[in-house]
PyMOL Python script that loads the backbone (N, CA, C, O; Angstrom):
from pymol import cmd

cmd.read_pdbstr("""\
ATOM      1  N   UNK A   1      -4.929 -23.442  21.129  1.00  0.00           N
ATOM      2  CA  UNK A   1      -4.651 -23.341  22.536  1.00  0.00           C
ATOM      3  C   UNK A   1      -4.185 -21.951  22.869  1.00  0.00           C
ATOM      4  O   UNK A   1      -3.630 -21.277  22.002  1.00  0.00           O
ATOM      5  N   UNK A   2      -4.341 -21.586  23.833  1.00  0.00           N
ATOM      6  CA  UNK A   2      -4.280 -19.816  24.400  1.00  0.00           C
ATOM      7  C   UNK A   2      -3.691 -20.342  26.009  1.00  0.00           C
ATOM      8  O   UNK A   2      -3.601 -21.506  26.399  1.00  0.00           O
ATOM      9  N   UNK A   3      -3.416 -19.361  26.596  1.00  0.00           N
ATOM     10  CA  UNK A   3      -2.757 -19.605  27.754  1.00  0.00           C
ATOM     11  C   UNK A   3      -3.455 -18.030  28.457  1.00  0.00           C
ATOM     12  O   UNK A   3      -3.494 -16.956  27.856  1.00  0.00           O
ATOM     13  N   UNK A   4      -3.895 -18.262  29.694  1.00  0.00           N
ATOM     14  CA  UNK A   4      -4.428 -16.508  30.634  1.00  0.00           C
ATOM     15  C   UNK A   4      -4.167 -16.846  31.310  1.00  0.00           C
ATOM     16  O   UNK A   4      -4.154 -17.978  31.794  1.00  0.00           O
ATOM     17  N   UNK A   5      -3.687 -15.386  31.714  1.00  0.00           N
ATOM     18  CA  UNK A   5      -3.168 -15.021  33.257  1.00  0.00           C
ATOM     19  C   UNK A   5      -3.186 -13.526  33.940  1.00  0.00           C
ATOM     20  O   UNK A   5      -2.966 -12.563  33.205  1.00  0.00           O
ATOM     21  N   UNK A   6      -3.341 -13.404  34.772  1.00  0.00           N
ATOM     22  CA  UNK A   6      -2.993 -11.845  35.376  1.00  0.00           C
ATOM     23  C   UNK A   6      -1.800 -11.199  35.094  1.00  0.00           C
ATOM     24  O   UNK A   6      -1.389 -10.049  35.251  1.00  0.00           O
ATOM     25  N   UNK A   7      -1.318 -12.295  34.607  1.00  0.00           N
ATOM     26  CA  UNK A   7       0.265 -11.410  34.819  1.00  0.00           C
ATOM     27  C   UNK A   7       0.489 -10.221  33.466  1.00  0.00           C
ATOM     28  O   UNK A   7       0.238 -10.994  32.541  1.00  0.00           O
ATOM     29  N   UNK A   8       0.738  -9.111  32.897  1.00  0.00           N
ATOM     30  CA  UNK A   8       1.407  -7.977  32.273  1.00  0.00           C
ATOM     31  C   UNK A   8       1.744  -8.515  31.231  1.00  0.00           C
ATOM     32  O   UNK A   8       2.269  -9.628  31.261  1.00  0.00           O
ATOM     33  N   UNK A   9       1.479  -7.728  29.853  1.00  0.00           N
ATOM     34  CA  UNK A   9       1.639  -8.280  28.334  1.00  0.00           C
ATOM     35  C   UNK A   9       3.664  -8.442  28.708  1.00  0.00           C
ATOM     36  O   UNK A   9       4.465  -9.304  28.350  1.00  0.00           O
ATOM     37  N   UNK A  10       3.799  -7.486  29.346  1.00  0.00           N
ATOM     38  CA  UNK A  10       6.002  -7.287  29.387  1.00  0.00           C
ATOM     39  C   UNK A  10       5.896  -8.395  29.991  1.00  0.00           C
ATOM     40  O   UNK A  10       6.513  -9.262  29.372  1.00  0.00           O
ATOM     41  N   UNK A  11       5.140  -8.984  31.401  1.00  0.00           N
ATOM     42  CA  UNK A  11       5.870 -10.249  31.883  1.00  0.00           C
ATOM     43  C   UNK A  11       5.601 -11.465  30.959  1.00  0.00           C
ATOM     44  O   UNK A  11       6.357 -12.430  30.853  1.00  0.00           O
ATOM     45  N   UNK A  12       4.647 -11.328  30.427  1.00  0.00           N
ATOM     46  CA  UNK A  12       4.200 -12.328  29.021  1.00  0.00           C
ATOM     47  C   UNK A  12       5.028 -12.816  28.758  1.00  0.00           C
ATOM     48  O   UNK A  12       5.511 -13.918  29.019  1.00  0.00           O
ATOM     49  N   UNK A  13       5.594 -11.062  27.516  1.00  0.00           N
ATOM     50  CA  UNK A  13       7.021 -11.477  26.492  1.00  0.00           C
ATOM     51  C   UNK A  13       7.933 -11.602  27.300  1.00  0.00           C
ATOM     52  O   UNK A  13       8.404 -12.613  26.777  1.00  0.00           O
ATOM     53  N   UNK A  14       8.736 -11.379  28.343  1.00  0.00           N
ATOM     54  CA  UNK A  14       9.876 -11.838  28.720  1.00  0.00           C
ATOM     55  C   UNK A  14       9.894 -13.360  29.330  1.00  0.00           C
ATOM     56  O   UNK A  14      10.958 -13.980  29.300  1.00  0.00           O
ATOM     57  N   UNK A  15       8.540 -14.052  29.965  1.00  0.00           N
ATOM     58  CA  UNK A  15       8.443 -15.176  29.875  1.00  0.00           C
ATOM     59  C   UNK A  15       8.454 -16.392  29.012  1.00  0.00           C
ATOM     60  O   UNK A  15       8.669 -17.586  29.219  1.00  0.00           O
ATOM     61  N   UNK A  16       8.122 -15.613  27.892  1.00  0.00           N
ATOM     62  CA  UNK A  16       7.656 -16.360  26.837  1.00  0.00           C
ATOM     63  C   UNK A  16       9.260 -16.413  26.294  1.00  0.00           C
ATOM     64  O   UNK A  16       9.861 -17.464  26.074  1.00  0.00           O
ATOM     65  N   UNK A  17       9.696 -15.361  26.163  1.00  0.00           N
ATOM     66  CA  UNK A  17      11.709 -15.163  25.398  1.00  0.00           C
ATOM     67  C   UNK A  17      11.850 -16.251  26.808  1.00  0.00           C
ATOM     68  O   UNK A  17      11.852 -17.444  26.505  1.00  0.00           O
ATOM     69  N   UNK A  18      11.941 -15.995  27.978  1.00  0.00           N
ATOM     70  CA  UNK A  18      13.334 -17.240  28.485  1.00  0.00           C
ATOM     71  C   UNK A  18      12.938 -18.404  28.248  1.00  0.00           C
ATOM     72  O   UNK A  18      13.811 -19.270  28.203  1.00  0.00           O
ATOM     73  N   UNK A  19      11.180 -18.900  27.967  1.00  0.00           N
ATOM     74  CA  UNK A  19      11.306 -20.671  28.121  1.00  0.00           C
ATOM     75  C   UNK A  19      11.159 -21.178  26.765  1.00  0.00           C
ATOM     76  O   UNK A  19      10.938 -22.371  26.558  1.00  0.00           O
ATOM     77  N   UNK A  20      11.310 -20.030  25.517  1.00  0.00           N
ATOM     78  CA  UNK A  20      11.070 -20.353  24.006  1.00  0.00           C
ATOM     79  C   UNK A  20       9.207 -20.764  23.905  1.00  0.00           C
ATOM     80  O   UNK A  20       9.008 -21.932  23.569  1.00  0.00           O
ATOM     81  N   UNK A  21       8.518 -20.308  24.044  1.00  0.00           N
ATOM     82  CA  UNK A  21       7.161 -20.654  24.197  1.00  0.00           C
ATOM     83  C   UNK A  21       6.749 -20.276  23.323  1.00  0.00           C
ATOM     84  O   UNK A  21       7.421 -19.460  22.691  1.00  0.00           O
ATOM     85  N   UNK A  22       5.534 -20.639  22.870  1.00  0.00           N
ATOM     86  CA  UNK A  22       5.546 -20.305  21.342  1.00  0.00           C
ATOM     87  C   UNK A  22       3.800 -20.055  21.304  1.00  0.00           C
ATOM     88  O   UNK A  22       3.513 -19.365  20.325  1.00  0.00           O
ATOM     89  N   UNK A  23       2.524 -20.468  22.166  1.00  0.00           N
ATOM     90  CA  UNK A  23       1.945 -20.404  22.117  1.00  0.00           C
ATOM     91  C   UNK A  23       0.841 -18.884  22.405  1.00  0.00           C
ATOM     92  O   UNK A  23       1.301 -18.223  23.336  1.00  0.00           O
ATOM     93  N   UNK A  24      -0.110 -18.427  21.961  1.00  0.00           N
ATOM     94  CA  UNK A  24      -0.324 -17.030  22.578  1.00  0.00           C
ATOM     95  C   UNK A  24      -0.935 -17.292  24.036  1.00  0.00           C
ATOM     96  O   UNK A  24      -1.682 -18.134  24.536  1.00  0.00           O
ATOM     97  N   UNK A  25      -0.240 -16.146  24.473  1.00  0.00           N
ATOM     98  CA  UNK A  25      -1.130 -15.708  26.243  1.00  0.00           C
ATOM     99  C   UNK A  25      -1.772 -14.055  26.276  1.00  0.00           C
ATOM    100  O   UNK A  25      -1.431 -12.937  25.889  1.00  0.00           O
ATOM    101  N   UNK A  26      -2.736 -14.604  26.887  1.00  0.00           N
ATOM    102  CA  UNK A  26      -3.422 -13.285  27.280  1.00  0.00           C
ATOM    103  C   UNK A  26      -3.000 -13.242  28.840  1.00  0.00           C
ATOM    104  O   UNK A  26      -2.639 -13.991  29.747  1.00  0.00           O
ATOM    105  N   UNK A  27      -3.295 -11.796  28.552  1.00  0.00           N
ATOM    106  CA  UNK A  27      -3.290 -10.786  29.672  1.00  0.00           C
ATOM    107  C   UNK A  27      -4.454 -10.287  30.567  1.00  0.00           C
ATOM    108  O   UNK A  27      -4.905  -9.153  30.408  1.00  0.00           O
ATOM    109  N   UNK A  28      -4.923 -11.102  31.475  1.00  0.00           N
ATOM    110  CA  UNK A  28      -6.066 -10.769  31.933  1.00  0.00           C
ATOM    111  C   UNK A  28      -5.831 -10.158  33.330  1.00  0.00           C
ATOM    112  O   UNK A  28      -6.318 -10.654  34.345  1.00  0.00           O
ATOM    113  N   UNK A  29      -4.839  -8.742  33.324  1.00  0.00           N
ATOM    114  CA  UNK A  29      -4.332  -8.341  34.319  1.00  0.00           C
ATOM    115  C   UNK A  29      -5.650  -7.775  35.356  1.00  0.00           C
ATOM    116  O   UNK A  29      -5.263  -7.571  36.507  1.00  0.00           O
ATOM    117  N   UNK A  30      -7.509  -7.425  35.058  1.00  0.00           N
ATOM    118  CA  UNK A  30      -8.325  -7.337  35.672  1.00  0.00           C
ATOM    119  C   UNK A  30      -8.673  -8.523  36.028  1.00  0.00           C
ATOM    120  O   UNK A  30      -9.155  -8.252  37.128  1.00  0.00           O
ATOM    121  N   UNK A  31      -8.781  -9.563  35.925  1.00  0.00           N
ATOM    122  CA  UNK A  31      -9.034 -10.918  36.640  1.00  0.00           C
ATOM    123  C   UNK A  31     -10.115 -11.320  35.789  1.00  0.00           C
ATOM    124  O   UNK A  31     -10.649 -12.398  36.049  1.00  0.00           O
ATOM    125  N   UNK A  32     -10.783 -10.247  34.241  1.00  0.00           N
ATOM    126  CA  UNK A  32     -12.226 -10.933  34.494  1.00  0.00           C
ATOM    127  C   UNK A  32     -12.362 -12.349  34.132  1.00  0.00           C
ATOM    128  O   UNK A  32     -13.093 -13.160  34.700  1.00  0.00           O
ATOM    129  N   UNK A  33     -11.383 -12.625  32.870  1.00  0.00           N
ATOM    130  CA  UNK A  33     -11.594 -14.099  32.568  1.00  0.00           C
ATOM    131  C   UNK A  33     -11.805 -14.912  33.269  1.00  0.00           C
ATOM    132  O   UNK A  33     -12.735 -15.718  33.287  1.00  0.00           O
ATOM    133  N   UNK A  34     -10.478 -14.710  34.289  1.00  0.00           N
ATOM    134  CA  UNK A  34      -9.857 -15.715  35.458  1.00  0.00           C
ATOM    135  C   UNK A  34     -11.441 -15.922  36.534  1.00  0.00           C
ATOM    136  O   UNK A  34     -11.872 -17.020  36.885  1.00  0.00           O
ATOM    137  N   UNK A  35     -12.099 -14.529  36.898  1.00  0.00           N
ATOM    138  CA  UNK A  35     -13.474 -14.241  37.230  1.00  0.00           C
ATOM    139  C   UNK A  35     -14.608 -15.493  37.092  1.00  0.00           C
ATOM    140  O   UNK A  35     -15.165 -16.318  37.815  1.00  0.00           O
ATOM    141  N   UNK A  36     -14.558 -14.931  35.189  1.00  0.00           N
ATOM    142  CA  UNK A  36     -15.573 -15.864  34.573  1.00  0.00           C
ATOM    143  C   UNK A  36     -15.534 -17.025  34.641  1.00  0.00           C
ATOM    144  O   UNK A  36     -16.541 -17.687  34.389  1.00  0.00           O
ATOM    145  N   UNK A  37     -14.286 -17.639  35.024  1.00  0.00           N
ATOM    146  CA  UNK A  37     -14.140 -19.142  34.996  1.00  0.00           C
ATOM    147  C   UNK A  37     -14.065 -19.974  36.245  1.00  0.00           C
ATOM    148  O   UNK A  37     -14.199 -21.194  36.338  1.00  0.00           O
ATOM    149  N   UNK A  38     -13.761 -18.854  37.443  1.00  0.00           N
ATOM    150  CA  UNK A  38     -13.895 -18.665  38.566  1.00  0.00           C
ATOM    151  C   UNK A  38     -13.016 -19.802  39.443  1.00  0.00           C
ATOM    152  O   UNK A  38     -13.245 -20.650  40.305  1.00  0.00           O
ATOM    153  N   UNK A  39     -11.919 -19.311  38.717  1.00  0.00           N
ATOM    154  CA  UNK A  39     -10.419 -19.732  39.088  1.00  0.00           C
ATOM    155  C   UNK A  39     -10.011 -18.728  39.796  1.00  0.00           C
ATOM    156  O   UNK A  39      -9.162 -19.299  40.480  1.00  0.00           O
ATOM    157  N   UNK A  40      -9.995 -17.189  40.271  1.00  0.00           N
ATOM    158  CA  UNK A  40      -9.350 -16.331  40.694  1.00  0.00           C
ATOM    159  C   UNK A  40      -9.724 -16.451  42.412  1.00  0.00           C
ATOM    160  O   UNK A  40     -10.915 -16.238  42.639  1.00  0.00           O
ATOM    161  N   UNK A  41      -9.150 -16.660  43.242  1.00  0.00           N
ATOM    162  CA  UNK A  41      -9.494 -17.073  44.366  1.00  0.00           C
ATOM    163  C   UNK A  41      -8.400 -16.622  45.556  1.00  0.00           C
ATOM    164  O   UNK A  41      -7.230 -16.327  45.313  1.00  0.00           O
ATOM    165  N   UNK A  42      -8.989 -16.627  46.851  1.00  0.00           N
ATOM    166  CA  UNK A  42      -8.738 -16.422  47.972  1.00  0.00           C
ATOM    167  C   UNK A  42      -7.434 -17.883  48.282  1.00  0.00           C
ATOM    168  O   UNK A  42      -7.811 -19.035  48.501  1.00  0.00           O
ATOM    169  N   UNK A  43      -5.966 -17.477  48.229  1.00  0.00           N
ATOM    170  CA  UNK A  43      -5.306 -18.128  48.613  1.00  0.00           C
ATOM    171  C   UNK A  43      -4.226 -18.658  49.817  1.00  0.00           C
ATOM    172  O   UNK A  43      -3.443 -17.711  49.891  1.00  0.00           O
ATOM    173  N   UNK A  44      -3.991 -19.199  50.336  1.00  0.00           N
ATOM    174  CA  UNK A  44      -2.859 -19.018  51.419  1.00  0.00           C
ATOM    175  C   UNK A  44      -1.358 -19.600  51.292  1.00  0.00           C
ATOM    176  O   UNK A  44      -1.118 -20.575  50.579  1.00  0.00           O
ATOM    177  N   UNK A  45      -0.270 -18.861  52.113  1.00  0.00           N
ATOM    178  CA  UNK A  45       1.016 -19.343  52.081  1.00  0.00           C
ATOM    179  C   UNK A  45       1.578 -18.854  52.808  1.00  0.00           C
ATOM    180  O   UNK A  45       1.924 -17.689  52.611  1.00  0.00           O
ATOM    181  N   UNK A  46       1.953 -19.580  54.073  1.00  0.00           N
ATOM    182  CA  UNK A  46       2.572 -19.702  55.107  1.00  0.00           C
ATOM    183  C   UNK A  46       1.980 -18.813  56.103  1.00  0.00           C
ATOM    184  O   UNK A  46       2.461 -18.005  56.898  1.00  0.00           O
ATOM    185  N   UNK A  47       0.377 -19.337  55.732  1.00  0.00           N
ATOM    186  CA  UNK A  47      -0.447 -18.394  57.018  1.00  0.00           C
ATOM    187  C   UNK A  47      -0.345 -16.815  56.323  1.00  0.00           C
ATOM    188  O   UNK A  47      -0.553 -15.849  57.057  1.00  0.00           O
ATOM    189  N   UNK A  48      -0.057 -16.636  55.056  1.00  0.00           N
ATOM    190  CA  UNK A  48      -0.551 -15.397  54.767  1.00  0.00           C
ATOM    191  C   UNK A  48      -1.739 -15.548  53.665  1.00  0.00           C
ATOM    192  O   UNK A  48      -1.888 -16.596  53.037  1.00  0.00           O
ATOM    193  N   UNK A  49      -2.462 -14.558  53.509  1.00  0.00           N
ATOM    194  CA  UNK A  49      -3.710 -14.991  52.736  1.00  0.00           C
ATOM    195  C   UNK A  49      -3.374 -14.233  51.744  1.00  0.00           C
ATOM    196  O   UNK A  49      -2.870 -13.137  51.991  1.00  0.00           O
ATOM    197  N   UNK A  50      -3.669 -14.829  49.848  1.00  0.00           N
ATOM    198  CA  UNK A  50      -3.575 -13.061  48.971  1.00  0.00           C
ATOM    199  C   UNK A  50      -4.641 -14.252  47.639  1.00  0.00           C
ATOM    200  O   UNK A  50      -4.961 -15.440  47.593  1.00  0.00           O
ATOM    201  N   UNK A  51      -4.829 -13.084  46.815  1.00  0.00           N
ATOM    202  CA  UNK A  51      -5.716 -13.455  45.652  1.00  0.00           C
ATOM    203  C   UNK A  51      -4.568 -14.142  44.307  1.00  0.00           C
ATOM    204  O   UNK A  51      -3.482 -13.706  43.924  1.00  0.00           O
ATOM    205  N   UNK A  52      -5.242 -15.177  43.919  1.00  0.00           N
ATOM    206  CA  UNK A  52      -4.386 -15.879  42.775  1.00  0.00           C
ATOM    207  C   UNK A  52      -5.510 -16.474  42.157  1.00  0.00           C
ATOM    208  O   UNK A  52      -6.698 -16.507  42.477  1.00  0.00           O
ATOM    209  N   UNK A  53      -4.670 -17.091  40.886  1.00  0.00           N
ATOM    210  CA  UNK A  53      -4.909 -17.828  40.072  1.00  0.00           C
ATOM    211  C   UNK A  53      -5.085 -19.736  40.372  1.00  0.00           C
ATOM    212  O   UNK A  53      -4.151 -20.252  39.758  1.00  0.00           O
ATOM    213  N   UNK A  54      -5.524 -20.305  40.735  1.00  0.00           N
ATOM    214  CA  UNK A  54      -6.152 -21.596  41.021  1.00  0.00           C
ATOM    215  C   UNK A  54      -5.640 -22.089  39.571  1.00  0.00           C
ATOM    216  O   UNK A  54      -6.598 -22.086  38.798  1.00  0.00           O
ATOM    217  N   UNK A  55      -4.739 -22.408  39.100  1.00  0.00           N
ATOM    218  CA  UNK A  55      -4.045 -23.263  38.102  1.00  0.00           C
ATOM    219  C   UNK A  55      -5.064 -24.254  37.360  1.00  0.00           C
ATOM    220  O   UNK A  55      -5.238 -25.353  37.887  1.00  0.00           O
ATOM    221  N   UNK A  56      -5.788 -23.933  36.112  1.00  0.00           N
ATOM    222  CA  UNK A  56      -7.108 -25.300  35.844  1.00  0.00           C
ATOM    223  C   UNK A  56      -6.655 -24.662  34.372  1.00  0.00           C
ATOM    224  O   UNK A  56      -6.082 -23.643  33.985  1.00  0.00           O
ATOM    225  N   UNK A  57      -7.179 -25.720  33.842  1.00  0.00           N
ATOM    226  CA  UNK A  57      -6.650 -25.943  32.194  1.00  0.00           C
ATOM    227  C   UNK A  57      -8.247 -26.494  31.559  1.00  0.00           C
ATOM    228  O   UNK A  57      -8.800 -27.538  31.908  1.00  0.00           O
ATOM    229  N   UNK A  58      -8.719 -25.619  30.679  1.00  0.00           N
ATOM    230  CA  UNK A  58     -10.260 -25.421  30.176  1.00  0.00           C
ATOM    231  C   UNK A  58     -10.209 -26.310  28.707  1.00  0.00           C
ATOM    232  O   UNK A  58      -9.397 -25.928  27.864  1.00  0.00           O
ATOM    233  N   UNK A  59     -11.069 -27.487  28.405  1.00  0.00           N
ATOM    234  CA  UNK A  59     -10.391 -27.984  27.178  1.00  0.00           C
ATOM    235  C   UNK A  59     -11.923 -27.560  26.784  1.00  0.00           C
ATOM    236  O   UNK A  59     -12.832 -28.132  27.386  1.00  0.00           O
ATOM    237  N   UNK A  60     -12.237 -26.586  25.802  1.00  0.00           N
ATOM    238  CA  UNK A  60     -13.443 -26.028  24.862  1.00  0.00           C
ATOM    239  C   UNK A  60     -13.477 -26.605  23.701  1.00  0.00           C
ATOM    240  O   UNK A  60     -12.478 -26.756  22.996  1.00  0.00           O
ATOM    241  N   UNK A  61     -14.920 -27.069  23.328  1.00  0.00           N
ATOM    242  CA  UNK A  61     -15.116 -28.071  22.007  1.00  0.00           C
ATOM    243  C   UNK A  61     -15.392 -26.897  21.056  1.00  0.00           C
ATOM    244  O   UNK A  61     -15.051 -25.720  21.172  1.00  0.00           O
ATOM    245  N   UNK A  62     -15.957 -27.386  20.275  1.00  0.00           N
ATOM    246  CA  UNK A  62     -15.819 -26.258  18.541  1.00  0.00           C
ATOM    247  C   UNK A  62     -17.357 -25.820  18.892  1.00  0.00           C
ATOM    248  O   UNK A  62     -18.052 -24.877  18.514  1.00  0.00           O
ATOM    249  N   UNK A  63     -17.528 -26.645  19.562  1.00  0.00           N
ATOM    250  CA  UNK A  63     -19.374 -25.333  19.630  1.00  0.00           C
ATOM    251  C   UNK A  63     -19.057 -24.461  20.856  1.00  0.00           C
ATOM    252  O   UNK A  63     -19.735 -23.437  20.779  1.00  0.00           O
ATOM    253  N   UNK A  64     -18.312 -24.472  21.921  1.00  0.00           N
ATOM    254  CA  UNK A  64     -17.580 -23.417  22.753  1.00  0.00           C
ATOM    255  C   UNK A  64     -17.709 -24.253  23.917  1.00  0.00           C
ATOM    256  O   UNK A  64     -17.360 -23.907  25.046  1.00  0.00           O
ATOM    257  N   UNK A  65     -18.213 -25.350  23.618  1.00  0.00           N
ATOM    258  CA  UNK A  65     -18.612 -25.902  25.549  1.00  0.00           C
ATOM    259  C   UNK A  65     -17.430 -26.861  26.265  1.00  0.00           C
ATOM    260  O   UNK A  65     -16.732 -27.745  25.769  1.00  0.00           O
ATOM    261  N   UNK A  66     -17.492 -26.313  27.668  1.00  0.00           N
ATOM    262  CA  UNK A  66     -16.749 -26.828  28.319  1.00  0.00           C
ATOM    263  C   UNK A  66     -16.453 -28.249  28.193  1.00  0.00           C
ATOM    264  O   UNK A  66     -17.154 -28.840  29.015  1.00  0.00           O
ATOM    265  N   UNK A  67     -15.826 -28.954  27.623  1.00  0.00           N
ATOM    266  CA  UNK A  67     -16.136 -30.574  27.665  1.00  0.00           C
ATOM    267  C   UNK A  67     -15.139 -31.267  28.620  1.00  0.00           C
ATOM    268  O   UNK A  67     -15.144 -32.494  28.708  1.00  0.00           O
ATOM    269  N   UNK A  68     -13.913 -30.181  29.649  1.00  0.00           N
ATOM    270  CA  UNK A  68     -13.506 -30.990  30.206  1.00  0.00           C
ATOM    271  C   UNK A  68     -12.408 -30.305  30.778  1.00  0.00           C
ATOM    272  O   UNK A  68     -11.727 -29.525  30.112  1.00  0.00           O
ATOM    273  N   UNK A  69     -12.117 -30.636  32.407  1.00  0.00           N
ATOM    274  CA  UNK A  69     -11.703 -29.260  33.233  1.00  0.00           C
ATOM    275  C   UNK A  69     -10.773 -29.835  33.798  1.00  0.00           C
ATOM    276  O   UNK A  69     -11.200 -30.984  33.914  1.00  0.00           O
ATOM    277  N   UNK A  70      -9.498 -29.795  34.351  1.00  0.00           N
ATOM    278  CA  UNK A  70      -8.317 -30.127  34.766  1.00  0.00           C
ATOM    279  C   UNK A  70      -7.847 -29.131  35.500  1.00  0.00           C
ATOM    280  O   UNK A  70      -7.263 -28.148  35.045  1.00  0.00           O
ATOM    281  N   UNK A  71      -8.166 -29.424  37.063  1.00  0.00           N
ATOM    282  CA  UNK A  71      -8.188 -28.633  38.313  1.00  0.00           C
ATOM    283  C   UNK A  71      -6.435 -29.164  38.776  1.00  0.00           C
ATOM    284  O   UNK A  71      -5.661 -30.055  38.426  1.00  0.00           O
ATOM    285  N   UNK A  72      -6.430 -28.008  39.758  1.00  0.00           N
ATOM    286  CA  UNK A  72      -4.832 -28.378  40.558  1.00  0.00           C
ATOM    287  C   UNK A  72      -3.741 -28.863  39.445  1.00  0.00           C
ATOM    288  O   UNK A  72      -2.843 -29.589  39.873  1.00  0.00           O
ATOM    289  N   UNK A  73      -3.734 -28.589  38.297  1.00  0.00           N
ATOM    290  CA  UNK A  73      -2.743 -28.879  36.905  1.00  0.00           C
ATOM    291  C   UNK A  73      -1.105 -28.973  37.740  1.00  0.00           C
ATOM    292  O   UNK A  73      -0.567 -28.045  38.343  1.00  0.00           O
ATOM    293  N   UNK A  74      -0.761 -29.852  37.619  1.00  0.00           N
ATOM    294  CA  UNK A  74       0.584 -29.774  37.852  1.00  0.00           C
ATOM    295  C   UNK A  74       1.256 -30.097  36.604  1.00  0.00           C
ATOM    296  O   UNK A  74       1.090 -31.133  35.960  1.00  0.00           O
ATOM    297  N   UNK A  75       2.340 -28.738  36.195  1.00  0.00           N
ATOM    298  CA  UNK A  75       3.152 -29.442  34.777  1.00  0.00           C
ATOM    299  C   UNK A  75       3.055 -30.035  34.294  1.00  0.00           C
ATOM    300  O   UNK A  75       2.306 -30.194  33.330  1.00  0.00           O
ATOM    301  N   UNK A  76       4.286 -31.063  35.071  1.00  0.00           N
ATOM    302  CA  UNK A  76       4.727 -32.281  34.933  1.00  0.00           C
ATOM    303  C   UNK A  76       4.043 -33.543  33.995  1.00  0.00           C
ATOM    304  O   UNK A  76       4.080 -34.676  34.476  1.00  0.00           O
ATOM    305  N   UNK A  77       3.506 -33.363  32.839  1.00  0.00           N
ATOM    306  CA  UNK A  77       2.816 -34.547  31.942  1.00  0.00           C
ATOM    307  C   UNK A  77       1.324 -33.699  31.474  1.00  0.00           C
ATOM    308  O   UNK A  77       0.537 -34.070  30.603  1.00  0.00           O
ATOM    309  N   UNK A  78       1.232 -32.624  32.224  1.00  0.00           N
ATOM    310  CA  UNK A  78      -0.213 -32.103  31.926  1.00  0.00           C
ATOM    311  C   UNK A  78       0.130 -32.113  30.323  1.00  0.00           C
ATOM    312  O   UNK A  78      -0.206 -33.174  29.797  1.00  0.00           O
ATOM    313  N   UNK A  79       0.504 -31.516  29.766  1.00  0.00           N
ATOM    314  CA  UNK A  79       0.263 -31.719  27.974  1.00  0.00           C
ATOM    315  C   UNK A  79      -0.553 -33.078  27.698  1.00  0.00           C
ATOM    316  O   UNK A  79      -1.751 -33.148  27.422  1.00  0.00           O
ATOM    317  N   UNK A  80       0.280 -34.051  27.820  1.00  0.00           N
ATOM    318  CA  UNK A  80      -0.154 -35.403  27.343  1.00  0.00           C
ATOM    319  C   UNK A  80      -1.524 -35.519  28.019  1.00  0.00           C
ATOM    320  O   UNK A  80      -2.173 -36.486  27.621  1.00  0.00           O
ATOM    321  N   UNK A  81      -1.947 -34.971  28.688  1.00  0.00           N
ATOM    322  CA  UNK A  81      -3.503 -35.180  29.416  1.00  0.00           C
ATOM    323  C   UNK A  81      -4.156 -34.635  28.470  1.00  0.00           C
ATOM    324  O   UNK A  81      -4.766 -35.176  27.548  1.00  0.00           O
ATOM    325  N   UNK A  82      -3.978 -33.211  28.785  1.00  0.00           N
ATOM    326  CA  UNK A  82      -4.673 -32.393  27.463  1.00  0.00           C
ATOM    327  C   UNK A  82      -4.686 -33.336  26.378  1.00  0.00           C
ATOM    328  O   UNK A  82      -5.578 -34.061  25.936  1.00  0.00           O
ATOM    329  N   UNK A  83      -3.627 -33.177  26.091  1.00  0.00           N
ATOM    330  CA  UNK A  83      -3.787 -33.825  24.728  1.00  0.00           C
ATOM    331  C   UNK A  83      -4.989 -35.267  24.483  1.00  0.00           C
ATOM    332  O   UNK A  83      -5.758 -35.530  23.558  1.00  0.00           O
ATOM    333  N   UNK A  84      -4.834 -35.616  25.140  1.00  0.00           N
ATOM    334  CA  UNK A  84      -5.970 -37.037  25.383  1.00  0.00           C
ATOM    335  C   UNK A  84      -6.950 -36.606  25.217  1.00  0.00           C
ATOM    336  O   UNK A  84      -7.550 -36.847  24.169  1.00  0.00           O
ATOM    337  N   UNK A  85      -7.520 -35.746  26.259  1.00  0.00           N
ATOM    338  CA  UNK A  85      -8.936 -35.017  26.123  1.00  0.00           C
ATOM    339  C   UNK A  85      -9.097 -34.400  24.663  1.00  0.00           C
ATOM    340  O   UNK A  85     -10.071 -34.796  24.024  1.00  0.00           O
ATOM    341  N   UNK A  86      -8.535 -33.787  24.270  1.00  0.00           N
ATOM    342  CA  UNK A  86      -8.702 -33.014  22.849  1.00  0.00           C
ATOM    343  C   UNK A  86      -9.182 -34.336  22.084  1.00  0.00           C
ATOM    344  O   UNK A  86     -10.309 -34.668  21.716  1.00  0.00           O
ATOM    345  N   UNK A  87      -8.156 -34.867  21.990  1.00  0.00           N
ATOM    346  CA  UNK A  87      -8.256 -36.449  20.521  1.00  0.00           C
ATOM    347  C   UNK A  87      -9.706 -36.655  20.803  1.00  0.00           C
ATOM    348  O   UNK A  87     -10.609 -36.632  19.967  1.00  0.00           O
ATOM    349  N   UNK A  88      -9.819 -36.862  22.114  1.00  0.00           N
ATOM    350  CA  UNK A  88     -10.925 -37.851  22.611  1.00  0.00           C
ATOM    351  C   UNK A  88     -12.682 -37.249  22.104  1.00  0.00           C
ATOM    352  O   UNK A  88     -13.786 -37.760  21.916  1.00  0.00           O
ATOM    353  N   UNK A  89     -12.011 -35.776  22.050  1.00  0.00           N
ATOM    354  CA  UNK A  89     -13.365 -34.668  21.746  1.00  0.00           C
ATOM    355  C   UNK A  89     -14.084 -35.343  20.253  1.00  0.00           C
ATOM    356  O   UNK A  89     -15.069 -34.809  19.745  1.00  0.00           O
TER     357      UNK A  89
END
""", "prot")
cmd.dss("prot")
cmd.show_as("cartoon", "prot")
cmd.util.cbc("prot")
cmd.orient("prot")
């Protein structure tokens, strides 16, 4: 498991030191991954518009293919989802 984001290898590690995280993240501070997967998107908040990350969790089988996509991810239990999907692969 890997974790990407726009955000800076420094905001990485200092994220990663306060919540004890242990897993690797990339740094896809040009967007292309985020691009390629075409999560990087036109967003709004509070009537202001700016570019983000669309929160989706990519579960890739051992031959590389998408086998299963988890849009609007909220925290809260997402592991145990993942996790289902993986076993289930």
């Amino acid at each position: 498991m890997i974790g990407i984001s726009p955000d800076s290898v420094k905001k990485h590690l200092r994220w990663k030191a306060k919540e004890g995280y242990t897993l690797p993240l990339v740094a896809d501070t040009e967007h292309q991954i985020c691009e390629l997967y075409d999560v990087w998107a036109e967003k709004m908040l509070y009537g202001r518009k700016y570019w983000g990350v669309n929160r989706t969790t990519f579960v890739i089988d051992a031959r590389g293919v998408v086998a299963h996509v988890f849009e609007k991810v909220n925290p809260e239990g997402h592991a145990d989802e993942v996790a289902r999907a993986v076993a289930a692969l």
